[in-house]
Legacy VTK file of the C-alpha trace (Angstrom):
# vtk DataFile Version 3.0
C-alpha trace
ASCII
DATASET POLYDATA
POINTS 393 float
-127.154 91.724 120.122
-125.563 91.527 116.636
-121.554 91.539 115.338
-118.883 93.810 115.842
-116.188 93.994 112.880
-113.097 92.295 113.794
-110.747 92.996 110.837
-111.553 92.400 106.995
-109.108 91.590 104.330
-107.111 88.198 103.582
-108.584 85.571 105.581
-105.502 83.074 106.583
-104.463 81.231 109.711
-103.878 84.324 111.616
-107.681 84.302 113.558
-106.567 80.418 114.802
-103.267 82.151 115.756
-105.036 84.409 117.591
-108.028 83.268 119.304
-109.018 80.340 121.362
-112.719 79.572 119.288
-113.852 80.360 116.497
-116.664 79.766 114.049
-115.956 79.041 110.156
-117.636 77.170 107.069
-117.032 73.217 107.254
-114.285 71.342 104.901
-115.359 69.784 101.637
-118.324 71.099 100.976
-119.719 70.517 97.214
-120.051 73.254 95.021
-123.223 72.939 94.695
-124.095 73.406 98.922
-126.349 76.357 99.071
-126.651 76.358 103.019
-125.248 74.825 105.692
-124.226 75.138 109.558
-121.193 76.786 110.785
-119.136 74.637 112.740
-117.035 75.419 116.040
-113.554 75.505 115.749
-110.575 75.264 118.546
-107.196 75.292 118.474
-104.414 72.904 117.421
-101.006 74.124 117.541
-102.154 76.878 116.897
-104.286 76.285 113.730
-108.338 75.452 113.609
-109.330 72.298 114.462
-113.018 70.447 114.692
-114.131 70.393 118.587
-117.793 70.808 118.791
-119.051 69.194 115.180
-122.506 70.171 114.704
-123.764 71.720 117.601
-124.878 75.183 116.020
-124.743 76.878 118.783
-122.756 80.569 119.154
-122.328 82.351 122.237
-121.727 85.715 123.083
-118.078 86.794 122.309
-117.692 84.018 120.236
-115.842 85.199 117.002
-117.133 84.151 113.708
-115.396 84.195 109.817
-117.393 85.213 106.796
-115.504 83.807 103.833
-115.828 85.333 100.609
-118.745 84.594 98.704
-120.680 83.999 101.617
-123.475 85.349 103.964
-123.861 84.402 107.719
-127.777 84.342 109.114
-128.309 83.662 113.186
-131.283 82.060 113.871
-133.438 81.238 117.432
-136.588 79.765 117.288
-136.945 79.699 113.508
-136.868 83.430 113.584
-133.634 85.178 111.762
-132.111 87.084 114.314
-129.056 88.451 112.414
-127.178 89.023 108.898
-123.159 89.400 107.814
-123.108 89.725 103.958
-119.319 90.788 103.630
-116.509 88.994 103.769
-114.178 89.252 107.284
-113.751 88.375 110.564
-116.695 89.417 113.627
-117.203 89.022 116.986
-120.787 88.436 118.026
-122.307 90.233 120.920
-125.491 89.663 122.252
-125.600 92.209 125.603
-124.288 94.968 123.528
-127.235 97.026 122.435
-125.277 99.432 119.918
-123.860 96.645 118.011
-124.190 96.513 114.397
-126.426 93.537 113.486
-126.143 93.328 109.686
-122.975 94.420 107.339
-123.602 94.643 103.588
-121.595 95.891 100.488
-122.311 98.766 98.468
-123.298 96.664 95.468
-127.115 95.508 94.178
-127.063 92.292 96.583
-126.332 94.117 99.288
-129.258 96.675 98.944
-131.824 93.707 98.197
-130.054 92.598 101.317
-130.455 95.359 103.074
-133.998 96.162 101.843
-135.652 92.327 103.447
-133.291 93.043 106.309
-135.546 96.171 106.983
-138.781 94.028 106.790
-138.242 91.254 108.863
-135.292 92.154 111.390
-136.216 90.385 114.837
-137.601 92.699 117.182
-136.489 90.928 120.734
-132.910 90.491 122.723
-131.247 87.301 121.151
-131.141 84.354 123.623
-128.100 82.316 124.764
-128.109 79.739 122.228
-128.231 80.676 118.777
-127.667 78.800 115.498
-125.395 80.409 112.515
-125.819 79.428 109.039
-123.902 80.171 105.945
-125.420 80.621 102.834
-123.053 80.342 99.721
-123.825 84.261 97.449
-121.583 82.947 94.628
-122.863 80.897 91.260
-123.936 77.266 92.083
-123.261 75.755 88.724
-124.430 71.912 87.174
-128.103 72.600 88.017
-129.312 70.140 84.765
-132.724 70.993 82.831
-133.937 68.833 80.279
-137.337 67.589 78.501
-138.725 63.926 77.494
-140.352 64.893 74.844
-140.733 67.734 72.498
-141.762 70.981 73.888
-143.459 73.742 71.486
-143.494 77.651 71.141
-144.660 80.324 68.734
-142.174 81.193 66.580
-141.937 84.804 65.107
-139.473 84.002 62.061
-141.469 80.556 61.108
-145.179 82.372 61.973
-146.294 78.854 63.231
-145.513 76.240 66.125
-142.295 74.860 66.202
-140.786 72.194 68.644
-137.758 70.351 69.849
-136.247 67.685 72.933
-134.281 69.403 74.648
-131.189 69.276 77.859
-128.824 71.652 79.371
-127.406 72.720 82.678
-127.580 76.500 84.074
-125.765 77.955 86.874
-128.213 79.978 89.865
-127.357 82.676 92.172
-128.803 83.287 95.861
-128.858 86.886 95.284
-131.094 87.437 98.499
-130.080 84.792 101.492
-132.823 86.227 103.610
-135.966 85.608 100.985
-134.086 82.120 100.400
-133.817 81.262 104.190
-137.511 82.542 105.357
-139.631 81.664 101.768
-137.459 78.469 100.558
-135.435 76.649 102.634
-137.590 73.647 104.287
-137.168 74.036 108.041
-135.162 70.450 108.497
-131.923 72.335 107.282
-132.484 75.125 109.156
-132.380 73.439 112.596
-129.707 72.015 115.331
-127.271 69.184 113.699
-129.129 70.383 110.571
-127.853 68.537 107.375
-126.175 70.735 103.993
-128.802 71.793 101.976
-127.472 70.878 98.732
-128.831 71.423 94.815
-126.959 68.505 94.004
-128.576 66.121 95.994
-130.888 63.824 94.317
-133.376 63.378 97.493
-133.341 67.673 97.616
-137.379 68.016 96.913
-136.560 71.469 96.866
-133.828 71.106 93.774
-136.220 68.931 92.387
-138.988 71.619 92.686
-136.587 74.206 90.702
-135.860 71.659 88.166
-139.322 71.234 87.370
-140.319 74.446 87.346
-137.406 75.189 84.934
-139.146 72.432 82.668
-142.241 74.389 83.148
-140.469 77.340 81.429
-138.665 76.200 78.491
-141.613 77.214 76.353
-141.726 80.458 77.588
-138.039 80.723 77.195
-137.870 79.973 73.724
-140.630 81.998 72.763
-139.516 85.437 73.984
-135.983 84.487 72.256
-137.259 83.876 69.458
-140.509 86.646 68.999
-137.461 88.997 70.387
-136.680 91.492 67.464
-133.208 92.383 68.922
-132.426 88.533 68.467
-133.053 88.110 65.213
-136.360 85.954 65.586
-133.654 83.140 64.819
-134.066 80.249 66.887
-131.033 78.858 65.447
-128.872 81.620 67.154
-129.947 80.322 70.484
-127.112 77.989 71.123
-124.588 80.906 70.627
-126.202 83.171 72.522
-126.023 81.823 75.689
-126.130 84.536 77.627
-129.113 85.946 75.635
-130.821 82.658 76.149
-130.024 82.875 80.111
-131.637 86.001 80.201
-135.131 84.902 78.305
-135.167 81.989 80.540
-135.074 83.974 83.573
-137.464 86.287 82.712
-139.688 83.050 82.014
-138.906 81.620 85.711
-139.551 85.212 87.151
-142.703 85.399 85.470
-144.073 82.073 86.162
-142.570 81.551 89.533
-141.239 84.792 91.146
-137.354 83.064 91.775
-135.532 86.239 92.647
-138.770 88.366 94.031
-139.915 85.568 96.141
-137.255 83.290 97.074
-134.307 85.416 96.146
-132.781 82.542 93.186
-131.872 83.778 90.032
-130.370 81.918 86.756
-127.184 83.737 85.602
-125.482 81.573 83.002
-127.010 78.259 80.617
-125.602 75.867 78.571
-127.574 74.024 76.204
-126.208 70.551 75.733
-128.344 69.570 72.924
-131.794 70.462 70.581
-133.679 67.676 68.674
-136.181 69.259 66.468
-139.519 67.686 65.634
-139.969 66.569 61.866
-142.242 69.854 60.836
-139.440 71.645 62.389
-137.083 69.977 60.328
-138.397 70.342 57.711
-139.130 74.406 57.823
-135.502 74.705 58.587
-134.113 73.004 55.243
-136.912 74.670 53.312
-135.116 77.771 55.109
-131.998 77.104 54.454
-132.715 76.899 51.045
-134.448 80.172 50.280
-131.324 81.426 52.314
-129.134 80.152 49.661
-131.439 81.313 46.566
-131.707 85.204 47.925
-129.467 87.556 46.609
-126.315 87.189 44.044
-125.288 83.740 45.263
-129.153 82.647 44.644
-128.615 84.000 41.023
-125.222 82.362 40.585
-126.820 78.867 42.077
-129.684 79.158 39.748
-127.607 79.385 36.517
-125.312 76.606 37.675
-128.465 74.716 38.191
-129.516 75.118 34.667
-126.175 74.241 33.421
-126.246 70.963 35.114
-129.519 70.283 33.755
-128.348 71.246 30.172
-125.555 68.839 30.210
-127.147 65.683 32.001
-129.830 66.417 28.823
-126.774 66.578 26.496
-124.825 63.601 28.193
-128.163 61.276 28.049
-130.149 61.973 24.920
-127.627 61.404 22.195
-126.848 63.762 19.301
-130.489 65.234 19.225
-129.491 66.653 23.262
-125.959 67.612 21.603
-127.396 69.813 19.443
-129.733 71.416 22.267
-126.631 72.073 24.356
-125.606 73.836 20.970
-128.365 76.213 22.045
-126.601 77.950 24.639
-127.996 79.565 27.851
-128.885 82.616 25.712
-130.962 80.603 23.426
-132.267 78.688 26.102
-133.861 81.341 27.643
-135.540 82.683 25.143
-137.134 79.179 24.710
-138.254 79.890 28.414
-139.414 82.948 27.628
-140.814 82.792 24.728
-143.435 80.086 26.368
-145.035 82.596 28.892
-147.573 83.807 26.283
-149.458 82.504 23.789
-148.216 81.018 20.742
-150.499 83.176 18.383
-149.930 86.411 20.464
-146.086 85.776 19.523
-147.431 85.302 15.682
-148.719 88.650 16.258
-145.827 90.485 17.827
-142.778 89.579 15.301
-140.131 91.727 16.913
-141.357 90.363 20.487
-140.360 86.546 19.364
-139.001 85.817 15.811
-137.431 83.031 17.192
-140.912 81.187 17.907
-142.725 82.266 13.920
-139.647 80.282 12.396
-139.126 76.941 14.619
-140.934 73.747 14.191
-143.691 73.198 17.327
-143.041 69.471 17.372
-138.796 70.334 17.648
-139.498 72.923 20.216
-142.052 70.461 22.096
-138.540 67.879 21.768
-136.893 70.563 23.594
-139.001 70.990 26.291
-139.075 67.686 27.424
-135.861 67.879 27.334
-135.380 70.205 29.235
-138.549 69.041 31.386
-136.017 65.310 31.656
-133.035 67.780 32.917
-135.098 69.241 35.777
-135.090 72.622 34.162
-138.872 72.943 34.606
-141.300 71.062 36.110
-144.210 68.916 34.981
-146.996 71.695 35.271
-144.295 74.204 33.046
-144.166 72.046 30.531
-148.089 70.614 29.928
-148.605 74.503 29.954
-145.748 74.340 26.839
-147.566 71.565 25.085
-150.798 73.029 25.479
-149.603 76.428 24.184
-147.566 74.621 21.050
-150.600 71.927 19.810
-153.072 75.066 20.439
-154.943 73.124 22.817
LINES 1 394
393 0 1 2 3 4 5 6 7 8 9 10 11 12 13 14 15 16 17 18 19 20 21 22 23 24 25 26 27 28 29 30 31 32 33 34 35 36 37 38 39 40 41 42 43 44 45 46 47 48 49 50 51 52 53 54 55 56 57 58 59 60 61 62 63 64 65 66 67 68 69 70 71 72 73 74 75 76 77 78 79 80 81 82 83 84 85 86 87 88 89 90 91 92 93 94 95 96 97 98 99 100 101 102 103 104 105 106 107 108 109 110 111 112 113 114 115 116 117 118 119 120 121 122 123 124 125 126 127 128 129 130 131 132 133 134 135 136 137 138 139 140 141 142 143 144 145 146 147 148 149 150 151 152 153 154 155 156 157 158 159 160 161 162 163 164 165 166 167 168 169 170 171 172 173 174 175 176 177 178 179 180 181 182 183 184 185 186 187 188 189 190 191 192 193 194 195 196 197 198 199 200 201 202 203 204 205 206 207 208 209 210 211 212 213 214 215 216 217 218 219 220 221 222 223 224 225 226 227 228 229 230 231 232 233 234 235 236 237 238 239 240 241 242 243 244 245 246 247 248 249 250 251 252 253 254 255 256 257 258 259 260 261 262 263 264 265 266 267 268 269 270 271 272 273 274 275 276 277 278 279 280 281 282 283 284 285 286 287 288 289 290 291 292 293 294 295 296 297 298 299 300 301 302 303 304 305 306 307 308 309 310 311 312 313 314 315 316 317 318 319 320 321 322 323 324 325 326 327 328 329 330 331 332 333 334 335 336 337 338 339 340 341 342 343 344 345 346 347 348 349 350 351 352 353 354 355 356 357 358 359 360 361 362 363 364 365 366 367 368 369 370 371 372 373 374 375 376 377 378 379 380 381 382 383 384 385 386 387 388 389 390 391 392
């Protein structure tokens, strides 16, 4: 039993040109169709037309297509009987011993292929009746993920928990039909007048089985992103790094639930539609975001603006006493800051450390700190320290 190799190459009208009945993949199938029956074709003026609908059954000599991006399985009494994994046209045999029963390409899906092919290849001469499936090998995109409410991961950068709502979409791959056909596929698509097994389908309990256990992983996910040095431990990179993301979640789904090992599924390509971070997240982030800004030159150059603007809201709002502490100058106004780190009698002690402080009033330079404590120079604790320093307290 098994296929002999008709031709390969472009696959137009020529095999309903040529021969009487044929076997092909049904019209209008959805993208998102992961298996479903061949169906018998006939003749029409010499082009394919639907005579037999659903009836699943191939005979010997029949001649079968394998489109591109497609596998074809044979089946007889729920036991796989035979595998095409390249595209072309074959004729299938089932009294000729030497006949090939399973083509493959020279790629990596073709030696997984080839590998479960080895371990579960059906032992006994192939019946009368048989049943052909094709299972689509290329991505099956729109598969939607998404969370209620806010899932939460360890977060390298943050060195706490951090967690967000979440909702995307990923595209999967059958990578290995045969593990998908004998480990996945529920047996009421796998049987005479069998319906498409489809990951769109709302009523799919399988699809909704992968959806939840992509739920299940999200945490996981995020986590090795973001505790992955070679990312950046930046979960804010995750949304343009799809294909970085794609690959943390499927080393989550492997993990948890052996996809491509047991069932031969795996995720290829994400798209995350949207992330709503909790409040403590939030929060971390701007408090981020603003050491980000004060590092460095541009922190420097932020800071002295800062003080400026301080300066001359004091100057604009305190009359001609705050003029004449604008007169100051940012020189001067430093050494006011400076000058109140230590002591006032250690700077009565050390004249060439802080003339500046022996000669001026404590009561004016107490005026100028709260002036300066009015501007939002420095803060409430900064200046009681001042006060306490000046009065000797």
């Amino acid at each position: 039993m098994g296929f002999i190799k008709a031709f390969t190459g472009a696959l137009g009208g020529s095999l309903a040109d040529q021969w009487k009945d044929f076997y092909m993949v049904p019209e209008g199938l959805p993208a998102t169709a992961a298996i479903f029956a061949a169906e018998a074709k006939g003749t029409n003026h010499g082009r394919g037309a639907n005579i037999k609908g659903n009836d699943n059954i191939i005979t010997s000599g029949s001649k079968i297509i394998v489109p591109e991006g497609t596998a074809l399985i044979t089946m007889e009494d729920g036991a796989i009987t035979g595998i095409v994994a390249e595209p072309g046209g074959f004729i299938y045999q089932t009294d000729d011993a030497n006949a090939q029963s399973i083509f493959t390409t020279e790629d990596p899906v073709g030696s997984l292929i080839q590998s479960t092919w080895e371990k579960i290849q059906f032992g006994g001469q192939a019946g009368a009746q048989q049943l052909a499936f094709y299972v689509n090998l290329k991505e099956i995109p729109n598969n939607r993920f998404g969370t209620q409410s806010e899932i939460y991961w360890d977060d390298a950068f943050f060195g706490t928990q951090v967690g967000a709502v979440t909702r995307g979409t990923y595209t999967l791959q059958i990578v290995d039909p045969l593990l998908f056909v004998k480990n996945f596929v529920p047996q009421k698509f796998l049987t005479q007048n069998a319906p498409v097994f489809d990951f769109g389908d709302m009523d799919n309990d399988a699809a909704e089985q992968l959806f939840n256990e992509v739920v299940g992983s999200l945490s996981a996910a995020f986590s090795n992103y973001t505790n992955d040095p070679s990312k950046g431990n930046r979960m804010s990179r995750i949304q343009g790094d799809q294909m970085g993301f794609a690959k943390s979640l499927t080393d989550a789904v492997e993990e948890g639930y052996q996809w491509k090992t047991g069932r031969g599924l795996q995720i290829v390509k994400t798209a995350i539609l949207a992330m709503e971070y909790d409040e403590d997240t939030k929060a971390m982030m701007k408090d981020v975001k603003r050491a980000d800004a004060l590092s460095g030159a541009r922190g420097n150059s932020f800071m002295q603006q800062s003080v400026a603007r301080g300066m001359q809201a004091a100057g604009e709002n305190g009359g001609g006493a705050n003029m004449a502490f604008m007169g100051m100058g940012m020189g001067a106004a430093g050494n006011v800051m400076g000058a109140t780190q230590q002591p006032v009698n250690q700077g009565m002690n050390n004249q060439q450390q802080a003339p500046a402080s022996q000669e001026a009033d404590p009561t004016e330079k107490l005026i100028q700190m709260k002036k300066l404590l009015d501007a939002g120079v420095i803060t409430e604790d900064e200046f009681n320290k001042i006060k306490s320093e000046l009065l000797g307290l």
